[in-house]
LUMKEZA-220334 format. One record per residue (C-alpha): residue number from 1; residue in one letter; z, x, y. Coordinates in nm, 4 decimals, m for minus. Layout:
<NUM A <Z X Y>>,
...
# end
This chain:
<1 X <7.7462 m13.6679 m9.7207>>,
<2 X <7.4981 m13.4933 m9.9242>>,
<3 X <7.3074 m13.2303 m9.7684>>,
<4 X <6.9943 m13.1555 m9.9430>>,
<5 X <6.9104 m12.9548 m10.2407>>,
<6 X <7.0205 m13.2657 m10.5029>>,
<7 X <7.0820 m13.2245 m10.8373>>,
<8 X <6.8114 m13.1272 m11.1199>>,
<9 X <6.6517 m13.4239 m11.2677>>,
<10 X <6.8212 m13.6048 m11.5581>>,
<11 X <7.1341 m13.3931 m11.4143>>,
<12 X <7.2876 m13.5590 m11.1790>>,
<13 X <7.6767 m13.4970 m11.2296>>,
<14 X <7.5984 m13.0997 m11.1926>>,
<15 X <7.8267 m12.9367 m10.9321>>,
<16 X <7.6245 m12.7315 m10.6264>>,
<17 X <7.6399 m12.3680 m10.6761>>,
<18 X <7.6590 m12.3676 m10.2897>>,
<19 X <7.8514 m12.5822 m10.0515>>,
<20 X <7.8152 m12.5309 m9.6787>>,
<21 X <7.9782 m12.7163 m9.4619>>,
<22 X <7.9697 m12.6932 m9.0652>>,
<23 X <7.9320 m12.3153 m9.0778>>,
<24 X <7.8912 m12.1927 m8.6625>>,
<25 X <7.8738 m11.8178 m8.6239>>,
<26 X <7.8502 m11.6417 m8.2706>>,
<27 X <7.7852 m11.3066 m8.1105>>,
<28 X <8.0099 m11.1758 m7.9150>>,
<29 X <7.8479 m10.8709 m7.6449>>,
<30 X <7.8688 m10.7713 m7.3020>>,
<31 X <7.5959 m11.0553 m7.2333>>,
<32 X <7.7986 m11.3101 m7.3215>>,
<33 X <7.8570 m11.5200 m7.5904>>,
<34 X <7.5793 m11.6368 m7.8629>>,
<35 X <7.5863 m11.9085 m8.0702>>,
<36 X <7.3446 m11.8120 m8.2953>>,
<37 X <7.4334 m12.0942 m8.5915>>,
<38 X <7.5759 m12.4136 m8.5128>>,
<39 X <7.6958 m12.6438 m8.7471>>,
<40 X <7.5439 m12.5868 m9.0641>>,
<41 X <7.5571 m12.7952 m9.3492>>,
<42 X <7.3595 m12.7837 m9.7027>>,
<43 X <7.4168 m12.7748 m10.0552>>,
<44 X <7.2451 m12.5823 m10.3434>>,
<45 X <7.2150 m12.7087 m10.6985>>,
<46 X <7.1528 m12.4665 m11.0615>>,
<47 X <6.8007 m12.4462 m11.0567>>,
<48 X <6.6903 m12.5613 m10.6984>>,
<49 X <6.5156 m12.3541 m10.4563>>,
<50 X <6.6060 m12.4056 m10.1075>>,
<51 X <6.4034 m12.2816 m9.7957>>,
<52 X <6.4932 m12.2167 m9.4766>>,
<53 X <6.2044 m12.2029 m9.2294>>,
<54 X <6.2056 m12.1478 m8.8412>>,
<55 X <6.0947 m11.8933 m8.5698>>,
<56 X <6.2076 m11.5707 m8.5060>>,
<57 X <6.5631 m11.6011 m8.3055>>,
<58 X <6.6571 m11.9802 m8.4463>>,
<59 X <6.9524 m11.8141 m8.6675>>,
<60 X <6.7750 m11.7686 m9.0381>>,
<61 X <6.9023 m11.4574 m9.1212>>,
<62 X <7.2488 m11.4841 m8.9759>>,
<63 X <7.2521 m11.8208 m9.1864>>,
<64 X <7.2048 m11.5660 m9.4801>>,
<65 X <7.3933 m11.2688 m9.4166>>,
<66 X <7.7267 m11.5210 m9.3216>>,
<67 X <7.7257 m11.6474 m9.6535>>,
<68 X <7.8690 m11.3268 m9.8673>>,
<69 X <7.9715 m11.2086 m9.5546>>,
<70 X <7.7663 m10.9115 m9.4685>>,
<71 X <7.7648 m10.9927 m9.1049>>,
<72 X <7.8912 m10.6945 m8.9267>>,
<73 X <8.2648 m10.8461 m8.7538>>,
<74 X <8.2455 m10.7901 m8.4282>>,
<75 X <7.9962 m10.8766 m8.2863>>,
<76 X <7.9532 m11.1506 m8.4893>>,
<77 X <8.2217 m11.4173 m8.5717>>,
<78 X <8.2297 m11.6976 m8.8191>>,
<79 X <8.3932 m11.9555 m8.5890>>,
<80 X <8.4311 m12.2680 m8.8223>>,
<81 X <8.3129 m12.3744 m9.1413>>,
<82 X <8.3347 m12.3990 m9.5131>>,
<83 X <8.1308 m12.1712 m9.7533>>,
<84 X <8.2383 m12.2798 m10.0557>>,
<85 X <8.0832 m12.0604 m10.4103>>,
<86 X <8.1385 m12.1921 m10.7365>>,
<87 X <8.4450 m12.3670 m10.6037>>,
<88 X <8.5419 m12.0531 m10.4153>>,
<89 X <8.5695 m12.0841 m10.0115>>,
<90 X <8.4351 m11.7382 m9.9433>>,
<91 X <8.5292 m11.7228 m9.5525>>,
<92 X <8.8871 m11.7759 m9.6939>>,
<93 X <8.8736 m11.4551 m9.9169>>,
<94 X <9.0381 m11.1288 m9.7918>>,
<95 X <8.7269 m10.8819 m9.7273>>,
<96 X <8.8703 m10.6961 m10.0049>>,
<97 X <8.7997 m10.9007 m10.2586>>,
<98 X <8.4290 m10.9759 m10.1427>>,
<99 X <8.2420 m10.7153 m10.3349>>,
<100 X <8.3759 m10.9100 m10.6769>>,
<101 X <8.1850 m11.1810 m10.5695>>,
<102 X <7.8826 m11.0316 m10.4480>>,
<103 X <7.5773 m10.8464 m10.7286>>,
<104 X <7.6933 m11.0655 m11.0233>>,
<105 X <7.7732 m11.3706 m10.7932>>,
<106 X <7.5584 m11.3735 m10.5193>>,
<107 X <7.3021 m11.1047 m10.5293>>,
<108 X <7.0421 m11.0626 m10.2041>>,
<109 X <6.6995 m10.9433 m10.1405>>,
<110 X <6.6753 m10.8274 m9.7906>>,
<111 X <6.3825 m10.7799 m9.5689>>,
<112 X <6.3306 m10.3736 m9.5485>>,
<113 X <6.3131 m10.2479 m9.8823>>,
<114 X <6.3111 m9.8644 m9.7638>>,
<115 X <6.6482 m9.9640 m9.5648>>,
<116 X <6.7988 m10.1267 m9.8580>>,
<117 X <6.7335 m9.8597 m10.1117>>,
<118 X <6.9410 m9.5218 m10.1113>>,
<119 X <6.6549 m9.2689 m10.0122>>,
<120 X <6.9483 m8.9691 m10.1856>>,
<121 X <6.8916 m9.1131 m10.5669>>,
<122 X <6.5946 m9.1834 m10.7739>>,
<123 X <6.5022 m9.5807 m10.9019>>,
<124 X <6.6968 m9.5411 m11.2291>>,
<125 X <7.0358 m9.4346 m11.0567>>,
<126 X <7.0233 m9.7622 m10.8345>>,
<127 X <6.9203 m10.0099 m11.1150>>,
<128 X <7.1380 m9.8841 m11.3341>>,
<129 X <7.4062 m9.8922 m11.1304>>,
<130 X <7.3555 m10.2640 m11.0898>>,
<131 X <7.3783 m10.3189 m11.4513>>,
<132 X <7.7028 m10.0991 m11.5219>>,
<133 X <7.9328 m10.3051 m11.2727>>,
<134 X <7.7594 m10.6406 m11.4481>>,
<135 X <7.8800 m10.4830 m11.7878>>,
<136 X <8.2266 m10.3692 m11.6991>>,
<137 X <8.3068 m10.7098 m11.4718>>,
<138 X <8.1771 m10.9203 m11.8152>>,
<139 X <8.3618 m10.7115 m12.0393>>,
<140 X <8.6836 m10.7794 m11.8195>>,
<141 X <8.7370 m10.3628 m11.7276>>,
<142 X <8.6530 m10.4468 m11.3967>>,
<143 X <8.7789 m10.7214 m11.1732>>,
<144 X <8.5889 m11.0239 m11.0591>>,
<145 X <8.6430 m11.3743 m10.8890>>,
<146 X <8.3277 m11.5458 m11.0672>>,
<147 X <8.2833 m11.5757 m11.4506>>,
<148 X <7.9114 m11.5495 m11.5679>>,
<149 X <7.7522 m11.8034 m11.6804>>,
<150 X <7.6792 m11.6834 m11.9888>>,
<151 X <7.8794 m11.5368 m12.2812>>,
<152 X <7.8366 m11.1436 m12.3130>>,
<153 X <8.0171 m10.9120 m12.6257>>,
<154 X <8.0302 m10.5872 m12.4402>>,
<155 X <8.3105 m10.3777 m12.6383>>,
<156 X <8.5187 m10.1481 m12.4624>>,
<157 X <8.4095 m9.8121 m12.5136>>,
<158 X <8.6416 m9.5509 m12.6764>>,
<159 X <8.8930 m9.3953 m12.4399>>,
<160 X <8.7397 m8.9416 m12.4323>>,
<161 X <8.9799 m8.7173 m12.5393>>,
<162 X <9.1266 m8.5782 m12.1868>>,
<163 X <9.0630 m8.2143 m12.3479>>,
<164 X <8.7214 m8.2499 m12.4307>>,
<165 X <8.5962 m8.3893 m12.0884>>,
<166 X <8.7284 m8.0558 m11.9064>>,
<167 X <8.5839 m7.8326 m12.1399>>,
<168 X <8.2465 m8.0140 m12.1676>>,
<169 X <8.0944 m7.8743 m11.8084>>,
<170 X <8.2070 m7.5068 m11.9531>>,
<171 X <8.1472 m7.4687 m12.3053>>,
<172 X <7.7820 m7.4543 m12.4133>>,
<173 X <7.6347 m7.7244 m12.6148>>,
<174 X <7.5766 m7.6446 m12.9930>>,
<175 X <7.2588 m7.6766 m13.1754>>,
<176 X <6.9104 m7.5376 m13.0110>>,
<177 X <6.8232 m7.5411 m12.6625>>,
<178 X <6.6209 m7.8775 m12.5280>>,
<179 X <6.4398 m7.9047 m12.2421>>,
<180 X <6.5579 m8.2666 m12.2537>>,
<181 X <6.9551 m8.3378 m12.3771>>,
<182 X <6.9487 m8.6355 m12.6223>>,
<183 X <7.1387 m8.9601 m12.4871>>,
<184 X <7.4292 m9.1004 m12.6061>>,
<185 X <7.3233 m9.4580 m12.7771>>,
<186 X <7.5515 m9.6249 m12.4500>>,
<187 X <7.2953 m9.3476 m12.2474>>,
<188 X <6.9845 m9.5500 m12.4190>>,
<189 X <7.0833 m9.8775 m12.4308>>,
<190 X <7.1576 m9.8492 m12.0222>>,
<191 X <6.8134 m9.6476 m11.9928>>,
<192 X <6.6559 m9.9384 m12.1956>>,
<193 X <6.7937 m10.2192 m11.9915>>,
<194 X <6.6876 m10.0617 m11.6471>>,
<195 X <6.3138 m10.0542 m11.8314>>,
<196 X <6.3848 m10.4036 m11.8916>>,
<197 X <6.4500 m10.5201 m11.5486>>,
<198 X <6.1265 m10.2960 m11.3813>>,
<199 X <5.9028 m10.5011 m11.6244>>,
<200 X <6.0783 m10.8122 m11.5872>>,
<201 X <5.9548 m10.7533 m11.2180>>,
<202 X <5.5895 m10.6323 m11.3498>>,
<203 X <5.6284 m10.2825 m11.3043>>,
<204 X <5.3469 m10.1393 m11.5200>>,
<205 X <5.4496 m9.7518 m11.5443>>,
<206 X <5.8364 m9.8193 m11.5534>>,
<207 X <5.8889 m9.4946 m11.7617>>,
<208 X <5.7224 m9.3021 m11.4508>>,
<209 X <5.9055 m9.5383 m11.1955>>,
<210 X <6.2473 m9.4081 m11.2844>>,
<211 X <6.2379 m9.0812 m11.1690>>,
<212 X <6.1054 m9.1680 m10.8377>>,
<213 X <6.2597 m9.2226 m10.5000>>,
<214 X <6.2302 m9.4959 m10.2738>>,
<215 X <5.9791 m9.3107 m10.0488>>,
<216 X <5.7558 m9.1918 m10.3246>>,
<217 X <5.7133 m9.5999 m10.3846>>,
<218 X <5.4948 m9.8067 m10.1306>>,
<219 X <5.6273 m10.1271 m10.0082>>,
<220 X <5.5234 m10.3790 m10.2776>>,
<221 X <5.6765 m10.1570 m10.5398>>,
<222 X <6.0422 m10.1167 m10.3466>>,
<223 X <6.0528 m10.4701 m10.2925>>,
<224 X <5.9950 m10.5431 m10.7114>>,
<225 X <6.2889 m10.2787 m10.7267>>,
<226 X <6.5319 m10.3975 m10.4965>>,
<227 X <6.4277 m10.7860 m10.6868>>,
<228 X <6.5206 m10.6097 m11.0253>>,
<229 X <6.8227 m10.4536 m10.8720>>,
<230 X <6.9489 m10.8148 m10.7903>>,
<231 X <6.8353 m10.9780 m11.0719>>,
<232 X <7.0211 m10.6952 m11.3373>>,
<233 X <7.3312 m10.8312 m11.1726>>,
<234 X <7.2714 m11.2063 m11.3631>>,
<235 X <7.3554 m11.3795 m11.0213>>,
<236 X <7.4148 m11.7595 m10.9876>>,
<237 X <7.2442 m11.7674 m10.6653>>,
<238 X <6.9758 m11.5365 m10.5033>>,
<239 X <6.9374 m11.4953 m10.1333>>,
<240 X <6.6176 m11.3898 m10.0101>>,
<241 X <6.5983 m11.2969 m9.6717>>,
<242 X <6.2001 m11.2397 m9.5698>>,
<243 X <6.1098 m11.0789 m9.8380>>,
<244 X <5.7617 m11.0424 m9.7989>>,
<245 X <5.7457 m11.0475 m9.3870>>,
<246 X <5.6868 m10.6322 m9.4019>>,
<247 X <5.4584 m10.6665 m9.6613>>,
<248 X <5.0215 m10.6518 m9.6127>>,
<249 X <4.8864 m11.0172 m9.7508>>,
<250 X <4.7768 m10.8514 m10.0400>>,
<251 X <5.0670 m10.7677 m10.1800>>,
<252 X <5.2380 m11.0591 m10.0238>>,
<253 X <5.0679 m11.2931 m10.2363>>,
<254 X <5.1827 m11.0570 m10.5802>>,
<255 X <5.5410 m11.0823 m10.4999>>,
<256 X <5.5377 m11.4421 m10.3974>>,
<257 X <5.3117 m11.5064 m10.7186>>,
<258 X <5.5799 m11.2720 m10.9054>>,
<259 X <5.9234 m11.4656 m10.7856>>,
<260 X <5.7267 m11.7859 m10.8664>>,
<261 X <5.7215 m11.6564 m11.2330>>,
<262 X <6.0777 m11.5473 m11.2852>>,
<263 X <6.1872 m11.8767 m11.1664>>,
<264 X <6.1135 m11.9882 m11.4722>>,
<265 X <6.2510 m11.6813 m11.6566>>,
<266 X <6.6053 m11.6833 m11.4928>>,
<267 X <6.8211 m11.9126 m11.4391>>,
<268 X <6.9538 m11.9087 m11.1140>>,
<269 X <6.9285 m12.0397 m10.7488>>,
<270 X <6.7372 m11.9143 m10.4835>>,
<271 X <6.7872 m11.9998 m10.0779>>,
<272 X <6.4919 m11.8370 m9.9532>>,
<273 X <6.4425 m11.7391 m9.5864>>,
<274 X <6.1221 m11.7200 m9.4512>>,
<275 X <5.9082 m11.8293 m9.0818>>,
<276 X <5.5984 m11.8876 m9.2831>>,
<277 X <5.5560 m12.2527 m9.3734>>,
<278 X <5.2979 m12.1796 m9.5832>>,
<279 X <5.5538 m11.9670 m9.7892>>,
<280 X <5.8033 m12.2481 m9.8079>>,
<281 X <5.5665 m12.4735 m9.9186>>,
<282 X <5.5258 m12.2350 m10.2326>>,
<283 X <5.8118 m12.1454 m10.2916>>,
<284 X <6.0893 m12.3979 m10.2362>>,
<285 X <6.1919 m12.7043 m10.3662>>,
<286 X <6.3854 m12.8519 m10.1085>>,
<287 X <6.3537 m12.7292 m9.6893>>,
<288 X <6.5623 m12.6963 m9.4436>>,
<289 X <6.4063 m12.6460 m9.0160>>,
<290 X <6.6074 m12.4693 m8.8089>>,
<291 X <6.5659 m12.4738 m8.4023>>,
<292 X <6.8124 m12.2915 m8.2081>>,
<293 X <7.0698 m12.2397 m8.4389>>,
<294 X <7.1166 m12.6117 m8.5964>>,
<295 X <6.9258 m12.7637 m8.9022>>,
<296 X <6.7450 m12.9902 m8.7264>>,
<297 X <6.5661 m13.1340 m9.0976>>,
<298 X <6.6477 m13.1313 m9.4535>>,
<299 X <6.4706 m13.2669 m9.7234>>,
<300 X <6.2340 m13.1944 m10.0212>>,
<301 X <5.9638 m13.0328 m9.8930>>,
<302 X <5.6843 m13.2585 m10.0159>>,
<303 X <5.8433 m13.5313 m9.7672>>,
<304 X <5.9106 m13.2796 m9.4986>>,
<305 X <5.5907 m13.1602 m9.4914>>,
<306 X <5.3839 m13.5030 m9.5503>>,
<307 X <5.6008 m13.7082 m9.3359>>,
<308 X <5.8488 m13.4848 m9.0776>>,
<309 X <6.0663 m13.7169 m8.9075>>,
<310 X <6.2143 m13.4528 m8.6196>>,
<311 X <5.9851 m13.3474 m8.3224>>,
<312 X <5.9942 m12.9729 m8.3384>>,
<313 X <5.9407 m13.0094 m8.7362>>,
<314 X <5.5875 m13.2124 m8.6354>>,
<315 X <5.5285 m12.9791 m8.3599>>,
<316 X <5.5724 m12.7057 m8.6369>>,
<317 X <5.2954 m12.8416 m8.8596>>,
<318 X <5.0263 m12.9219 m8.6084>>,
<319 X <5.0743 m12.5295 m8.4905>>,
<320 X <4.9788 m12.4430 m8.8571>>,
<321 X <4.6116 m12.4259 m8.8211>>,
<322 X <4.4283 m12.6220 m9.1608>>,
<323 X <4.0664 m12.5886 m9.0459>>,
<324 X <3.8361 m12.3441 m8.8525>>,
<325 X <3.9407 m12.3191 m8.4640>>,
<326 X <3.5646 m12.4953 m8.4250>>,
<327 X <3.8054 m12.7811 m8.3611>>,
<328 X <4.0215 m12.5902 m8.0534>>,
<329 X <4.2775 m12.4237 m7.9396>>,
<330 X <4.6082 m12.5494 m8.1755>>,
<331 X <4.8528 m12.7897 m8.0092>>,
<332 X <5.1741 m12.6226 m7.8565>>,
<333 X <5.5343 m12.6887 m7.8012>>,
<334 X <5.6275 m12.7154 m7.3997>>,
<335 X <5.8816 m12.5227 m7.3025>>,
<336 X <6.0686 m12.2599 m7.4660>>,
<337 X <6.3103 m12.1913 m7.6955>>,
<338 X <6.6651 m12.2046 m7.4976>>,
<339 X <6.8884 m11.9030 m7.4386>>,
<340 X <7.1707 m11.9173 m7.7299>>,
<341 X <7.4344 m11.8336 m7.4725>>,
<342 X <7.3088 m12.1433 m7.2862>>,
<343 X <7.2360 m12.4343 m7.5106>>,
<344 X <7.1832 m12.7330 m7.3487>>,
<345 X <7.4353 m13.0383 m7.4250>>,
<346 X <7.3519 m13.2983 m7.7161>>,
<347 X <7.0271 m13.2057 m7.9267>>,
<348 X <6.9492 m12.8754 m7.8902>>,
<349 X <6.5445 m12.9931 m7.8170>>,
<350 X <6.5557 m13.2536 m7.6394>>,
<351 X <6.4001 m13.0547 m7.2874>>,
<352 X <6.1077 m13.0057 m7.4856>>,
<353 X <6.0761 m13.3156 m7.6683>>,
<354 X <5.8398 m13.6228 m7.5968>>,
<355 X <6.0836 m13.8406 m7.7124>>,
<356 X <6.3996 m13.7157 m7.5324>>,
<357 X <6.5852 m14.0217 m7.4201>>,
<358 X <6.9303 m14.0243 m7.2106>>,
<359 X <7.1172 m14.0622 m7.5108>>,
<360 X <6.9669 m13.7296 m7.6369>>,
<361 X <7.1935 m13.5582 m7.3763>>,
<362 X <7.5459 m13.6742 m7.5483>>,
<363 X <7.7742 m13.4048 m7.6926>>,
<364 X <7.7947 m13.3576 m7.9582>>,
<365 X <7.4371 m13.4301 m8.0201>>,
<366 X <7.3015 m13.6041 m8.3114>>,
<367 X <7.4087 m13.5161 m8.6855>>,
<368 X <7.1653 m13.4734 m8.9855>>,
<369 X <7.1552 m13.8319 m9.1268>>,
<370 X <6.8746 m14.0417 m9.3317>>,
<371 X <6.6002 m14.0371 m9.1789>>,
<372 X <6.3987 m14.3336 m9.2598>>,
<373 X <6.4616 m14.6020 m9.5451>>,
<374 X <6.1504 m14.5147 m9.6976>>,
<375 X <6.1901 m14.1470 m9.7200>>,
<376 X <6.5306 m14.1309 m9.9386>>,
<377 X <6.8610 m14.0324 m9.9200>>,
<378 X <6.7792 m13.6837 m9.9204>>,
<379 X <6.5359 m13.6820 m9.6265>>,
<380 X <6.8111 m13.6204 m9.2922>>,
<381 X <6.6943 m13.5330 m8.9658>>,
<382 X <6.9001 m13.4462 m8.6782>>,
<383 X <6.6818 m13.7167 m8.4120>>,
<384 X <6.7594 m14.0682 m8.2790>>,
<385 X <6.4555 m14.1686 m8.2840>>,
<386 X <6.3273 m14.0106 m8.6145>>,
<387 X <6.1419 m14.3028 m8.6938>>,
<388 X <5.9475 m14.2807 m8.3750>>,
<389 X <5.8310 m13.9338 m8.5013>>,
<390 X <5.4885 m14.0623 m8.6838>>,
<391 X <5.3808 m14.1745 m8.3706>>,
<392 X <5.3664 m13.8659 m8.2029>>,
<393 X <5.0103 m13.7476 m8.1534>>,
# end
């Protein structure tokens, strides 16, 4: 069954870039046990955006962070499931071979740009370390599991005469003294590239930017670097992980308006994780709501959003306010959001729903299937009764 995220237009044989199928993660502490992603199953097509919207705790950013496999093992533990890359089942890879998949495979922009950047180097180190393990893993001097997905001609370099690289820190440079060493032509075209990537992002000083550090930058201009940083690595997909939650609404709307643009520029996929519907809505082609750590809805997002057919994606909306509060105070879900060491049996909603029947109670609880006739095949919901949904008030 198809999950979501279809196929470009007028492309319909592509393969996914990403294939996820029944991915469950838990946490393991002295609490108990978590089940913070249950059953998880999407795919991601060349060229499709994919969001992933929920509240805080419903298992977003674990849903990101299993995929290459930064999830810190223990506490966490991928219990089942298939993550499957460019025909490669990551969560069947030795962790050893992981970094050859991630930065010019899957490349990630997290949510704390002053945690993600090395505060110890300046801008130009990290960028243009990004682009040297691109160059060696297309040239072939370094291993990697993925081919990119475009030809390069990077020529091996000429082997350095073993004598000259032990005398060069001790015998003085000839020719008169510079208060700036000229580069190598490699030095240049590497120095070049990095100014490349900082005004791919629509950095307008790069020249200055490149001797900074991270804390001499303020938040809108670490988060363009750590986007240039995984775009140098020419990924097939892009994870971004709340990557404009820190950020003032100012700047907010420049990155947003800024990954909108590249989209167009690259070519590459993007699962972006965000809680803001409003975001998604922007952003994303096709959307995914998660509640309690299933994917409750999948679909694109112009039928999500016009015509949800779960009750916590309805209940969703209406909290979104679209007019002044003149009209009152905004509807709200009943309840609350179940402990993840607890989840009740069968849908994961159904003691908050208005729909909940008896049925609602089996286990396992209802899959992600069509939703309505009218909607598509690409429109599932996770609900009996999803066509009762409209009626909701």
């Amino acid at each position: 069954m198809q999950c979501g995220g279809g196929p470009p237009e007028g492309n319909s044989v592509t393969e996914p870039v990403l294939q996820v199928e029944g991915l469950s993660v838990d946490y393991e502490v002295g609490a108990g046990t978590f089940h913070a992603v249950q059953d998880v199953s999407f795919e991601l097509h060349p060229g499709r955006v994919l969001g992933i919207v929920g509240e805080t705790g419903c298992g977003k950013s674990t849903l990101a962070h299993a995929i290459p496999r930064l999830l810190q093992e223990p506490p966490a533990r991928i219990r089942r499931g298939i993550v499957r890359f460019r025909g490669i089942d990551l969560l069947k890879l030795p962790r050893w071979q992981l970094p050859r998949v991630r930065g010019t495979g899957i490349s990630m922009v997290f949510q704390e740009p002053i945690n993600s950047l090395n505060p110890a180097y300046r801008i130009y180190d990290q960028v243009a370390e990004a682009i040297r393990i691109r160059r060696l893993r297309e040239s072939g001097q370094a291993p990697g599991l993925v081919s990119p997905q475009e030809p390069f001609d990077y020529s091996k370099p000429k082997m350095p005469n073993v004598g000259e690289v032990l005398l060069k820190p001790l015998v003085p440079s000839k020719g008169p003294a510079s208060r700036r060493p000229m580069l190598s032509k490699d030095a240049q075209d590497l120095r070049a590239t990095v100014l490349e990537y900082l005004k791919l992002v629509r950095i307008n000083d790069p020249d200055t930017i490149l001797n900074l550090y991270p804390h001499e930058l303020s938040g809108g201009m670490r988060q363009r670097v750590m986007i240039a940083i995984a775009l140098s690595g020419r990924p097939s997909l892009l994870i971004a992980d709340e990557p404009t939650s820190a950020l003032d609404i100012t700047i907010q709307a420049q990155v947003l308006t800024l990954m909108k643009e590249l989209m167009t520029e690259i070519r590459t996929s993007i699962l972006f994780i965000s809680h803001d519907l409003g975001v998604i809505a922007e952003m994303a082609d096709d959307v995914g709501v998660m509640y309690a750590g299933h994917l409750v809805e999948l679909g694109p997002v112009d039928q999500v959003y016009r015509d949800p057919r779960h009750p916590y994606t309805k209940g969703l909306l209406r909290s979104a306010p679209s007019k002044y509060k003149s009209e009152g105070p905004l509807p709200s879900l009943p309840g609350s959001v179940p402990n993840l060491s607890r989840l009740p049996r069968g849908c994961p909603f159904h003691p908050r729903c208005v729909l909940a029947h008896a049925d609602c109670t089996q286990d396992p609880g209802p899959k992600l299937t069509k939703a309505v006739e009218a909607a598509g095949p690409e429109h599932l919901a996770a609900c009996y009764y999803s066509k009762e949904v409209p009626g909701i008030p």
